[in-house]
C-alpha positions as CSV (number, residue, x, y, z in Angstrom):
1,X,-1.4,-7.9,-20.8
2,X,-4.6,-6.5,-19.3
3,X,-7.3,-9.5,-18.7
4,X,-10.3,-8.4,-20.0
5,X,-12.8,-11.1,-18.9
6,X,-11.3,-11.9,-15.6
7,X,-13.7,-15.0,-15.1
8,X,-12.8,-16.7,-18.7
9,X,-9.1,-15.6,-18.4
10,X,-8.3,-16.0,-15.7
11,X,-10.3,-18.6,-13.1
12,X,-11.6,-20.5,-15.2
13,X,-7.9,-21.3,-16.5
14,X,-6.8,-22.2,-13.0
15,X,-9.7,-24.2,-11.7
16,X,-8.4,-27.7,-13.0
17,X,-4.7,-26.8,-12.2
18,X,-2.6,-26.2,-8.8
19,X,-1.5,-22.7,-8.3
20,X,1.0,-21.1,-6.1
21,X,-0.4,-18.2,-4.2
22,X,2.5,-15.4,-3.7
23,X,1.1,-13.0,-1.0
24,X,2.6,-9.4,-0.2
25,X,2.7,-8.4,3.5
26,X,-0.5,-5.9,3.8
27,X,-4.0,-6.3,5.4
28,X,-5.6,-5.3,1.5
29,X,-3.2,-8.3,0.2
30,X,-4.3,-11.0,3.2
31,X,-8.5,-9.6,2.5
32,X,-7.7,-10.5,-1.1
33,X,-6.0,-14.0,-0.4
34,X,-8.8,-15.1,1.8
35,X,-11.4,-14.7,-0.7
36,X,-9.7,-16.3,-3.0
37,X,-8.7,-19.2,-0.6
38,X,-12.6,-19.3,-0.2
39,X,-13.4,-19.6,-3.8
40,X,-10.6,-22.3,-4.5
41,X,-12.5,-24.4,-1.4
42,X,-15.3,-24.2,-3.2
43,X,-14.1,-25.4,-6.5
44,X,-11.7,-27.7,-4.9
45,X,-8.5,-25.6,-6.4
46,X,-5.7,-27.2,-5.1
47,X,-2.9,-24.3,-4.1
48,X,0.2,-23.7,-2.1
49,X,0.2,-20.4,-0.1
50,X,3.7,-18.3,0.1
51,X,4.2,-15.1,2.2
52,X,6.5,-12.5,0.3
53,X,7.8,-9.8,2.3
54,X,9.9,-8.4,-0.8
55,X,11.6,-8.7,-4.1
56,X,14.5,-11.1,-2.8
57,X,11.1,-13.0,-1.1
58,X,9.3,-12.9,-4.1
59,X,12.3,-14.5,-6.7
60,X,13.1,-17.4,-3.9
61,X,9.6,-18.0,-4.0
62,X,9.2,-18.6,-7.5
63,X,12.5,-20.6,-8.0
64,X,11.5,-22.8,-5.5
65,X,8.0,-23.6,-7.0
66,X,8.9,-23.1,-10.6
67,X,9.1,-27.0,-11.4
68,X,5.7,-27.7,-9.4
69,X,3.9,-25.0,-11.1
70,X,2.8,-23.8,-14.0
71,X,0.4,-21.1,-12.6
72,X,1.3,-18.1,-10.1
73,X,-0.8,-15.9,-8.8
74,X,0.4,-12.8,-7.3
75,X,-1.3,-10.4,-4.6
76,X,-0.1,-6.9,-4.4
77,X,3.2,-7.4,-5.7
78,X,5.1,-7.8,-8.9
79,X,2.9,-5.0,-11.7
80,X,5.8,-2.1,-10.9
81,X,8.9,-4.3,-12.2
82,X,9.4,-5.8,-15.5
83,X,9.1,-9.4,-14.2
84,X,10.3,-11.4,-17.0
85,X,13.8,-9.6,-16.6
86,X,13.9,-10.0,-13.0
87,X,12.4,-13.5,-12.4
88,X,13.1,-14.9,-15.8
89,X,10.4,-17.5,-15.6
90,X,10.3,-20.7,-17.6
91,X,8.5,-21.0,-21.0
92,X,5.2,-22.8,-19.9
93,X,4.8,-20.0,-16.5
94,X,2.1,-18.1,-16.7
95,X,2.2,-15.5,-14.2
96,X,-1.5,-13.7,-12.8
97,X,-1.1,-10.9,-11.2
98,X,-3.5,-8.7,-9.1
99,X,-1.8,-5.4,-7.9
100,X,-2.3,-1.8,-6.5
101,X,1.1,-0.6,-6.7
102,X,0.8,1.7,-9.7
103,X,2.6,2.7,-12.4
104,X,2.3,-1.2,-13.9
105,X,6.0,-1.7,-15.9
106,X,5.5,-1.5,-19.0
107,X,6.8,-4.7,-20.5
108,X,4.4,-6.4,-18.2
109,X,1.2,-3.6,-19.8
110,X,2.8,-5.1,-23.0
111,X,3.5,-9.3,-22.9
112,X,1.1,-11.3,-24.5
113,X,2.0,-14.8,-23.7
114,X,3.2,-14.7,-19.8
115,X,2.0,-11.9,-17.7
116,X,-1.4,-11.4,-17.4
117,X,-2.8,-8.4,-15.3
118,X,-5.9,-8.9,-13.0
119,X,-6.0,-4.7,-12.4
120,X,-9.0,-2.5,-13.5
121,X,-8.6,-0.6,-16.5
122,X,-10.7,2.3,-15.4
123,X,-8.0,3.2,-12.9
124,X,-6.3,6.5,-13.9
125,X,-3.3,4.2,-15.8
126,X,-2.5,6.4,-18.6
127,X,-0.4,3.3,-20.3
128,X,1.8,4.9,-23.0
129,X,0.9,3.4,-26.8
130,X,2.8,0.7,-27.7
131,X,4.6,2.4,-31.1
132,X,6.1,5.2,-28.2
133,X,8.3,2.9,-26.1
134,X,8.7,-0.1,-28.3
135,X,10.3,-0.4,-32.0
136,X,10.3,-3.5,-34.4
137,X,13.8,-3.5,-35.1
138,X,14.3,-4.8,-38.4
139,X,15.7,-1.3,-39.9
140,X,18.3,-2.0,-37.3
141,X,19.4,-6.1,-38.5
142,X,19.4,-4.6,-42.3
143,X,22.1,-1.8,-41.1
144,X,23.8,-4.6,-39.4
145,X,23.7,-6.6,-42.3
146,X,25.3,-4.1,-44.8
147,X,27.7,-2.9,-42.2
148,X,29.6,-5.7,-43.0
149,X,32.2,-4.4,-45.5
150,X,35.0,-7.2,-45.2
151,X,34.7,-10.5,-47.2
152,X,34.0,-13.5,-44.9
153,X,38.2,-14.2,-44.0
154,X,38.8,-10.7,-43.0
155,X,40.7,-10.2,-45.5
156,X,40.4,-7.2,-48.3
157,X,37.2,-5.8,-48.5
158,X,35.9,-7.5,-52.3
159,X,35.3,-4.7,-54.8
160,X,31.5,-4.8,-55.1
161,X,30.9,-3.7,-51.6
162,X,33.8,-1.0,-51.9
163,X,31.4,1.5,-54.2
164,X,30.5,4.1,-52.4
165,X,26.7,5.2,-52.3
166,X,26.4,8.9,-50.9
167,X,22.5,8.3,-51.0
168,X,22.6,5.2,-49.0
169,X,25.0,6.7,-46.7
170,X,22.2,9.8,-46.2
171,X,19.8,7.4,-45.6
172,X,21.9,5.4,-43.2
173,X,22.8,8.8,-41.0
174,X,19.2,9.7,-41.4
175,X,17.9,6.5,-40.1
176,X,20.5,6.8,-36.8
177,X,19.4,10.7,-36.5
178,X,15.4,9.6,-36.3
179,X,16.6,6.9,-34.0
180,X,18.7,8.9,-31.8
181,X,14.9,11.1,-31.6
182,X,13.2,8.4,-30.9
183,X,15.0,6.5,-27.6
184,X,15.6,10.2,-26.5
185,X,11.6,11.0,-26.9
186,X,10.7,7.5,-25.7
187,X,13.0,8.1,-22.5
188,X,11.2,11.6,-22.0
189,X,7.6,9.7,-22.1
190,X,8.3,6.9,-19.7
191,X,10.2,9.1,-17.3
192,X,7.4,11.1,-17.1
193,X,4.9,7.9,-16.7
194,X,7.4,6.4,-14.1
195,X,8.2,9.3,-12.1
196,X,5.4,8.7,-9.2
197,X,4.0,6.0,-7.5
198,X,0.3,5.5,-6.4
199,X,-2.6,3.1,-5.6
200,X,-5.4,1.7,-7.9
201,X,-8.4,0.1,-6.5
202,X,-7.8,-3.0,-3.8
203,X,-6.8,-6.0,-4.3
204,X,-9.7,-7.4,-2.6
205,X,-12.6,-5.4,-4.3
206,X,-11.2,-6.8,-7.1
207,X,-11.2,-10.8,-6.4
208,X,-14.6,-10.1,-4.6
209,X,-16.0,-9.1,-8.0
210,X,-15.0,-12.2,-9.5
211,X,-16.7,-14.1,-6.7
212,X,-19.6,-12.0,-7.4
213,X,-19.9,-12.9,-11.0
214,X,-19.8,-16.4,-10.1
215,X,-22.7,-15.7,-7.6
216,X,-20.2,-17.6,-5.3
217,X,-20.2,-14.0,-3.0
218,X,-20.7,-14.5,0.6
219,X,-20.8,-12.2,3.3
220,X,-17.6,-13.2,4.8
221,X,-16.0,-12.3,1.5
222,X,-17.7,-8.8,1.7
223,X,-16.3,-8.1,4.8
224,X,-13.0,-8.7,3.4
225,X,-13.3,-6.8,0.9
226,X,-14.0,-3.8,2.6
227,X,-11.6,-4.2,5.0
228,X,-8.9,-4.3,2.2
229,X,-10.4,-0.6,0.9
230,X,-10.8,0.5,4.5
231,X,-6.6,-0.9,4.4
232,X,-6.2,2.2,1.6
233,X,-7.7,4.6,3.4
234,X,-6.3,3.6,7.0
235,X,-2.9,3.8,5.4
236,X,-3.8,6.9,3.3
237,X,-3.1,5.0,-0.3
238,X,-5.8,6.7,-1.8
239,X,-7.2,9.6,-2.3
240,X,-10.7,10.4,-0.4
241,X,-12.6,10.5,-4.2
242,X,-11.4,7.1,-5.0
243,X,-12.2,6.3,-1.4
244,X,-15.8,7.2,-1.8
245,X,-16.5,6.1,-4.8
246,X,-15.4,2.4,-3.9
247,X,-17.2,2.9,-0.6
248,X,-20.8,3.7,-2.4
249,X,-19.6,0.4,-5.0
250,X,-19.4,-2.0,-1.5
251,X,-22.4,0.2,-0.2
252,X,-24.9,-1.5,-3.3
253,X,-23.2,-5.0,-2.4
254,X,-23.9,-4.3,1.7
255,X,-27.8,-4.2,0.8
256,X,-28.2,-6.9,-1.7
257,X,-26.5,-9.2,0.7
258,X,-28.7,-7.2,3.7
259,X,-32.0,-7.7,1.7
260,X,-31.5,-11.4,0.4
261,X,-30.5,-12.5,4.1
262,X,-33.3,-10.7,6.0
263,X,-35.2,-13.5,7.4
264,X,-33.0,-16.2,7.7
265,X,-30.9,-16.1,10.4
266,X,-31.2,-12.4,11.7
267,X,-31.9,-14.1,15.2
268,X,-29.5,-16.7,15.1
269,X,-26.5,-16.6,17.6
270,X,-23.9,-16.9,15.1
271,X,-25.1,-14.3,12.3
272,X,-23.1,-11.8,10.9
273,X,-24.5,-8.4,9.3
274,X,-22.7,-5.8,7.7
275,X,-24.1,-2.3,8.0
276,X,-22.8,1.1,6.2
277,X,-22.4,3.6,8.5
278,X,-21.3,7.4,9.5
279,X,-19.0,7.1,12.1
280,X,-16.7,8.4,14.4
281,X,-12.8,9.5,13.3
282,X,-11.8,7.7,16.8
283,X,-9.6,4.9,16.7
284,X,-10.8,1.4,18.2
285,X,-12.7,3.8,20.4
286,X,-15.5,0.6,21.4
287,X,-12.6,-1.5,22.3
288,X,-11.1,1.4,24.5
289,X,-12.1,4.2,26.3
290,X,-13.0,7.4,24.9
291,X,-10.7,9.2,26.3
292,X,-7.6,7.2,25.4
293,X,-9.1,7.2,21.7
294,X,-9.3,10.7,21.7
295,X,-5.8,11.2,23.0
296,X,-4.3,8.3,20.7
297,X,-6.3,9.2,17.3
298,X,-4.4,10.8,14.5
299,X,-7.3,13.3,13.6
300,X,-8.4,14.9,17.6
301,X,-4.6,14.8,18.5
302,X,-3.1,16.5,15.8
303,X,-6.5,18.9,15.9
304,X,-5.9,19.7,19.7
305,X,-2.2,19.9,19.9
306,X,-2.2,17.1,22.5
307,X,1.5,17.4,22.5
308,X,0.9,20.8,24.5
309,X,-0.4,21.3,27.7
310,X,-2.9,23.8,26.0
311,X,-4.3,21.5,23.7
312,X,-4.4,18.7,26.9
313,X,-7.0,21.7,28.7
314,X,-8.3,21.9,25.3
315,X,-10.0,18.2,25.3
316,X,-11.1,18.8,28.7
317,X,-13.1,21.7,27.5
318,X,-14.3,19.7,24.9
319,X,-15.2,16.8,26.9
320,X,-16.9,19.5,29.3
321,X,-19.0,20.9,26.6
322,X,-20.4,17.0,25.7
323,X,-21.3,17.0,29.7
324,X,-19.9,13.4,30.0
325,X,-18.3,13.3,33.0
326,X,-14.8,11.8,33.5
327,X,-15.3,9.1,34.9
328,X,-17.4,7.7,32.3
329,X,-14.8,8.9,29.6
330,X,-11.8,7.2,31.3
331,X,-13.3,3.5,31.4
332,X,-13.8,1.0,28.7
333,X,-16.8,1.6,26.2
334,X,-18.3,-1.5,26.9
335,X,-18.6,-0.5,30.6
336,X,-20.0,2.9,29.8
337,X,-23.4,3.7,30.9
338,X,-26.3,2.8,28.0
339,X,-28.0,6.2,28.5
340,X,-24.8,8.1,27.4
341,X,-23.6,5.4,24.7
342,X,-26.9,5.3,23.0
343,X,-26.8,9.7,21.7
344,X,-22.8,9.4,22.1
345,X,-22.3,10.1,18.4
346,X,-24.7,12.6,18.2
347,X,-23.5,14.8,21.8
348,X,-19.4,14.1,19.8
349,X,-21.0,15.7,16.3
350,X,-22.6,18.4,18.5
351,X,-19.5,19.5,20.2
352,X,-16.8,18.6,17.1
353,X,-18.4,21.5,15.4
354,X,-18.0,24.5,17.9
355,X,-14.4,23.2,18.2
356,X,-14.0,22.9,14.9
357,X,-13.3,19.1,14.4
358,X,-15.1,19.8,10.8
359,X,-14.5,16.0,9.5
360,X,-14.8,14.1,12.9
361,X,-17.8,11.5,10.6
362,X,-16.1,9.2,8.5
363,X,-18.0,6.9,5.5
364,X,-17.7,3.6,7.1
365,X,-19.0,0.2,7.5
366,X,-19.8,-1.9,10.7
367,X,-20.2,-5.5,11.2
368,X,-21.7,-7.4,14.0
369,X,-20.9,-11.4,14.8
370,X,-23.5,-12.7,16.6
371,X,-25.1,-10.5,19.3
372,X,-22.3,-9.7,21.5
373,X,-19.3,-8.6,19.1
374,X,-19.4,-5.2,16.9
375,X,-16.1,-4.1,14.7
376,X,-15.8,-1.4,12.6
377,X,-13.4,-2.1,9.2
378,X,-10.9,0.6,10.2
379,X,-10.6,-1.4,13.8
380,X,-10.2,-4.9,12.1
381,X,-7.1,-3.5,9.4
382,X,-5.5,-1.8,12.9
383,X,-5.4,-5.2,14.8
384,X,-4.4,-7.3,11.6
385,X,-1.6,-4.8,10.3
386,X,0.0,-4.8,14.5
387,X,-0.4,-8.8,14.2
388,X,1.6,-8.9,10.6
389,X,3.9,-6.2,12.4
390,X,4.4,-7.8,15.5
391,X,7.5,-7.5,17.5
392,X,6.7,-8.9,20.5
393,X,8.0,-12.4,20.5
394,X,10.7,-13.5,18.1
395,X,8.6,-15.3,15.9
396,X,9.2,-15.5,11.7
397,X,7.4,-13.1,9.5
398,X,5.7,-16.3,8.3
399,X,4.1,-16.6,11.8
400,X,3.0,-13.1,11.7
401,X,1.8,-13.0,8.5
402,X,-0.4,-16.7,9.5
403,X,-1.9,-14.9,12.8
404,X,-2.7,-11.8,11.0
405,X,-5.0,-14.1,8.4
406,X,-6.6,-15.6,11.2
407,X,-7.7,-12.7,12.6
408,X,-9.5,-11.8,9.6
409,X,-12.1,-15.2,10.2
410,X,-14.7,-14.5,12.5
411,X,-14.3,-18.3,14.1
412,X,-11.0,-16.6,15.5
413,X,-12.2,-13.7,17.3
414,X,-9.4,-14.6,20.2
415,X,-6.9,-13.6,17.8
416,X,-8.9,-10.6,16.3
417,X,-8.5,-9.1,20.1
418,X,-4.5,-9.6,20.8
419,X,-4.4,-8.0,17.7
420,X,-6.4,-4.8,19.2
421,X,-4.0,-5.0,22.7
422,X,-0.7,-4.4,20.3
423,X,-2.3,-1.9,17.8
424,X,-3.3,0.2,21.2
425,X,0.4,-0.2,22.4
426,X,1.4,0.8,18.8
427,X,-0.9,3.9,18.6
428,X,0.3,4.8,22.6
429,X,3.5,4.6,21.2
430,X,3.0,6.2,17.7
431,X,1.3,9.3,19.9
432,X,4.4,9.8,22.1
433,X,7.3,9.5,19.7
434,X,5.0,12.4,17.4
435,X,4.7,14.5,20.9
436,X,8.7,14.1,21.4
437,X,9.7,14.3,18.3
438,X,7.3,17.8,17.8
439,X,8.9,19.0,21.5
440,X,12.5,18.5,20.9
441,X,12.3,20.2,17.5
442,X,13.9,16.3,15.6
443,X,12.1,17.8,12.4
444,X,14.1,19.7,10.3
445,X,13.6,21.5,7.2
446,X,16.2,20.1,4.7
447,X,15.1,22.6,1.5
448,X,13.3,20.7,-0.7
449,X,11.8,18.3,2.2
450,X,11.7,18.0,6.0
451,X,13.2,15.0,7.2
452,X,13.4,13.7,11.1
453,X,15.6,10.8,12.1
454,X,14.8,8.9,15.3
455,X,18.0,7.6,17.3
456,X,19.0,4.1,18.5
457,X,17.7,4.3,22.2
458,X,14.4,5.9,21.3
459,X,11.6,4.3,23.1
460,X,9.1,1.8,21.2
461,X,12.2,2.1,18.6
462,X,12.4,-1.1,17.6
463,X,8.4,-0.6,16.6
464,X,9.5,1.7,13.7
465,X,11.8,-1.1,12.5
466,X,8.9,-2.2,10.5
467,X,7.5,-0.3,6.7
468,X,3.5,-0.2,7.7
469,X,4.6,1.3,11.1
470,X,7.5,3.7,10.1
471,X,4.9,4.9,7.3
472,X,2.0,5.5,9.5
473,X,4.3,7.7,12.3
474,X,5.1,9.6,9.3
475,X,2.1,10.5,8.1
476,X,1.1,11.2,11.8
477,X,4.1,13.1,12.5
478,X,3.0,15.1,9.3
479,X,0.3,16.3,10.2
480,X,1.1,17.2,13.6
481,X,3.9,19.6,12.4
482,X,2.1,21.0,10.1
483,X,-0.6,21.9,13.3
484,X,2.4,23.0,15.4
485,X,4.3,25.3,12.8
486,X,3.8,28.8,11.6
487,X,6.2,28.6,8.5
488,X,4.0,28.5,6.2
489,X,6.5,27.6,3.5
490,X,7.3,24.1,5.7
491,X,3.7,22.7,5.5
492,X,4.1,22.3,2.1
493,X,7.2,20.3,2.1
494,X,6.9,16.5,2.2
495,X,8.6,14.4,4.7
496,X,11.4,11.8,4.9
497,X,11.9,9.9,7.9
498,X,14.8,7.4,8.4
499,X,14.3,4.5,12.0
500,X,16.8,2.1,12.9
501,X,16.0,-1.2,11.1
502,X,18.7,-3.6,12.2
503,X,21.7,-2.3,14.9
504,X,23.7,-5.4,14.3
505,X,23.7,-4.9,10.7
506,X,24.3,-1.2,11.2
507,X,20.8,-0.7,9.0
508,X,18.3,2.4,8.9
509,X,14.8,2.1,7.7
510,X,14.1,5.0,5.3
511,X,10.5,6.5,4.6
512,X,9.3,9.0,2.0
513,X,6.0,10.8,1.8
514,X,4.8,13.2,-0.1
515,X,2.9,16.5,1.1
516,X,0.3,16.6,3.2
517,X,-2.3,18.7,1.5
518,X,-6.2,19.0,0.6
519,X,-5.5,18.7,-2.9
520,X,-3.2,15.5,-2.4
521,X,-3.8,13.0,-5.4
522,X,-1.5,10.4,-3.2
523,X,1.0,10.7,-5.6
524,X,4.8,9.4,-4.3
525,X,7.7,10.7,-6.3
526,X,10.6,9.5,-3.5
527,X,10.8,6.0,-4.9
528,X,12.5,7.4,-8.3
529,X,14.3,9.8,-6.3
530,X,15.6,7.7,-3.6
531,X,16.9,5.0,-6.5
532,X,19.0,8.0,-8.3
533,X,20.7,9.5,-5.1
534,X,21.7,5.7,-4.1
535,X,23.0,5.6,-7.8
536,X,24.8,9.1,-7.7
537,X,26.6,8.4,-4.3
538,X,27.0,4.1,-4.4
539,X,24.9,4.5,-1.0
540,X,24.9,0.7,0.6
541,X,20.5,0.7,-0.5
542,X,18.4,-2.4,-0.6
543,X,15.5,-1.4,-2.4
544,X,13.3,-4.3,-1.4
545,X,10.5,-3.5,-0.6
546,X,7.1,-3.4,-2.7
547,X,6.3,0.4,-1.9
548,X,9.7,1.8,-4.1
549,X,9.3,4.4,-1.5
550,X,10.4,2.7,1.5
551,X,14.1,1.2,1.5
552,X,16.7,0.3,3.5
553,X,20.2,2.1,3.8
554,X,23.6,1.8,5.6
555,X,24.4,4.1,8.9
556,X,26.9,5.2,7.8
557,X,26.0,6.2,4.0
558,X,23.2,8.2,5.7
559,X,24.7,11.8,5.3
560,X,25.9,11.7,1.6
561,X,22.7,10.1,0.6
562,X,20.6,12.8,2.4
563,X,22.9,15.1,0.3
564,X,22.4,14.0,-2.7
565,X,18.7,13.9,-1.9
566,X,18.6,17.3,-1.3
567,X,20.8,18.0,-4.5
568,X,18.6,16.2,-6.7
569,X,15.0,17.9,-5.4
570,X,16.5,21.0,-5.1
């Protein structure tokens, strides 16, 4: 059920109790579990913390606690399955949950005792009534009942029971008709409310609006939860509205905090201060230079063509026209000269709009620690997403996932900055698999989609072995084949992508995404899709993941699944 009063119903249940905290694997999920791990400090909450990568994750987790715990509390995982089918928890559990995978199941919309929904009901959830999917079935037990036509031995039928009623028999085939209607109707309504997956609003925004009832809100705990919106849009879960209209929400909170903070420590060397801002679309570009943030960002490399040698003369003339000489461009940001840095935006905005960059200002927010160290959101979610992705050393996904919520405290700023080194490696390696991939012709038009497989022995291969990664080189790769084709039909289509996830295994790492288009609302349909052409062919899938529209699939079963794909969206 839907918590209405998420402060009576929810924290002020759990502040006298010990709660297990299940976490899901994303920078929006970590944003939301440190502000909650900072509200529990204050009210001395005790709670164990668990990392769940996936479903298989998420049910050892709870068998393992289910005798310590009474209370779960779930971040960005668990509202898209029916939960008391697949965990089957013990009487006394009572299972929280704050999500933004979206549709929520239904039984969970619809339990009254056990699950308990921490989600905002102005989201676009479009729930179907009750009396549509579910059906008291005591019509049903009375059939049962007077089905019974032999006497208790089996032996003759008695006489009483042998009259035959042809009213009651009407009625009976009547009643079987109207139910036959009804699962067939009720089928129809919650195919059609299943059939694509989406985003609501962050798991963050939504725990640092409980802190804010409580007037417990701090600035840390702003931060966070921006950085868990800026996570949507970084990772394109939303849709820009939605985006906007949560930025303008965290834009009201940014000035309270701004105005009730002004004169205490605003010189101090360790303050922090958040400012909204119009910035640039250039990725990490004050933690690298300009010119490898030009060439590495999604947005000016997919507007240039840098995959061409035309689009490389391209920036040049458009570094030309901003008069900053190379030199300048090519070393680090800090090191630039003040004069240029202190117009830069301004000289970029000048330029972007002869060369048409028409959206190169994003709706942002800035933070500065202290006097030396300024991040923007979208910079923080790309060093903490390539520290919960790491594949550098062998280290556990439990070691990622710690150094990844370290890098989100500002006492750790050591960490904040390794996580910056991989996510440039990660972007360098995003740009030049998108520049191959776009050269050697690897994306093909399958029909109803275009799909693009990358081989074993790729470079940076084993960087795609991982969901957040795979999904962002798809959405990059996307877009740049839509700059770099003129069938006009193809830029329509969406895109599945399929990476090597574990040779040894002989596993591939599968990736759906819907079109790329102004009109986008975000909405997924591959995660019902890829379930019912693993079903049609007994394709070797693992369908473990949170996103329904990122799985896991056998080598070998990769052809006849593709098939059946491309039967089933044809």
């Amino acid at each position: 059920m839907f918590v209405t009063d998420i402060r009576k119903e929810f924290y002020e249940v759990v502040v006298n109790q010990r709660v297990a905290l299940l976490v899901a694997s994303d920078i929006d999920a970590l944003c939301a579990c440190k502000i909650l791990q900072a509200l529990f400090h204050c009210d001395q909450v005790q709670y164990t913390l668990v990392p769940v990568t996936g479903w298989q994750d998420l049910e050892t987790a709870y068998l393992e606690h289910k005798n310590q715990f009474q209370y779960f509390v779930l971040i960005n995982c668990g509202a898209n399955v029916d939960l008391l089918q697949m965990l089957q928890p013990d009487d006394d559990s009572i299972i929280f949950i704050c999500d933004t995978h979206r549709p929520v199941d239904v039984v969970n919309v619809y339990n009254d005792t056990q699950i308990k929904l921490l989600i905002k009901q102005d989201d676009d959830l479009a729930v179907p009534p009750y009396e549509e999917i579910f059906r008291d079935d005591e019509e049903e037990e009375e059939e049962g009942n007077d089905s019974g036509n032999e006497s208790e031995n089996g032996a003759e039928p008695s006489g009483k029971r042998r009259r035959f009623d042809p009213a009651e028999v009407e009625r009976r085939i009547e009643r079987q008709r109207e139910k036959r209607e009804w699962e067939a109707r009720r089928r129809e309504i919650l195919f059609d409310y299943e059939q694509y997956e989406y985003h609501g609003t962050s798991a963050a925004i939504m725990f640092f609006e409980l802190a804010w009832v409580f007037t417990k809100d701090t600035k840390d705990m702003l931060w966070w939860a921006i950085i868990g919106l800026t996570d949507q849009w970084v990772h394109d879960k939303v849709t820009n509205m939605k985006y906007v209209s949560d930025i303008g929400t965290m834009q009201r909170h940014v000035s309270r905090h701004n105005h009730r903070n002004e004169d205490e420590n605003s010189l101090s060397i360790d303050c922090m201060r958040i400012s909204f801002e119009y910035d640039l679309r250039l990725t990490l570009y004050q933690h690298w230079s300009l010119y490898e943030s030009f060439s590495n960002s999604c947005y000016t490399s997919c507007h240039f063509k840098l995959w061409t040698l035309n689009g490389q003369k391209k920036l040049q003339e458009f570094l030309a026209d901003m008069g900053l000489p190379l030199k300048q461009v090519r070393q680090k940001f800090t090191s630039m000269d003040v004069s240029i840095k202190e117009n830069l935006r301004e000289v970029i905005e000048e330029s972007s709009t002869k060369f048409g960059l028409k959206d190169i200002r994003i709706q942002t927010f800035g933070v500065h620690f202290g006097f030396k160290n300024r991040f923007l959101a979208s910079d923080m979610v790309h060093a903490s997403t390539a520290l919960l992705e790491s594949t550098e050393k062998d280290e556990s996904e439990t070691d990622n996932f710690i150094k990844a919520l370290d890098s989100l405290s500002r006492s750790n700023l050591g960490r904040l900055h390794s996580g910056m080194d991989l996510a440039k490696k990660k972007l360098m390696a995003i740009q030049q698999t998108v520049a191959s991939c776009i050269c050697t012709n690897l994306i093909v038009s399958q029909g109803p989609f275009l799909y693009c497989y990358l081989m074993e022995g790729t470079p940076d291969v084993k960087l795609f072995s991982k969901p957040m990664a795979l999904t962002l080189l798809c959405k990059y790769l996307l877009k740049a084949f839509i700059q770099s084709t003129r069938n006009k039909r193809c830029r329509l289509l969406p895109l599945v992508m399929a990476a090597p996830k574990d040779v040894e295994k002989g596993t591939v790492l599968v990736v759906g995404i819907p079109p790329d288009l102004e009109t986008s609302d975000k909405k997924n349909f591959f995660g019902r899709a890829f379930e019912k052409a693993a079903e049609s062919t007994s394709s070797r899938t693992m369908h473990d993941h949170f996103d329904t529209s990122i799985i896991e699939l056998k080598t070998e079963d990769r052809s006849k699944f593709l098939d059946a794909l491309i039967t089933l969206l044809s």
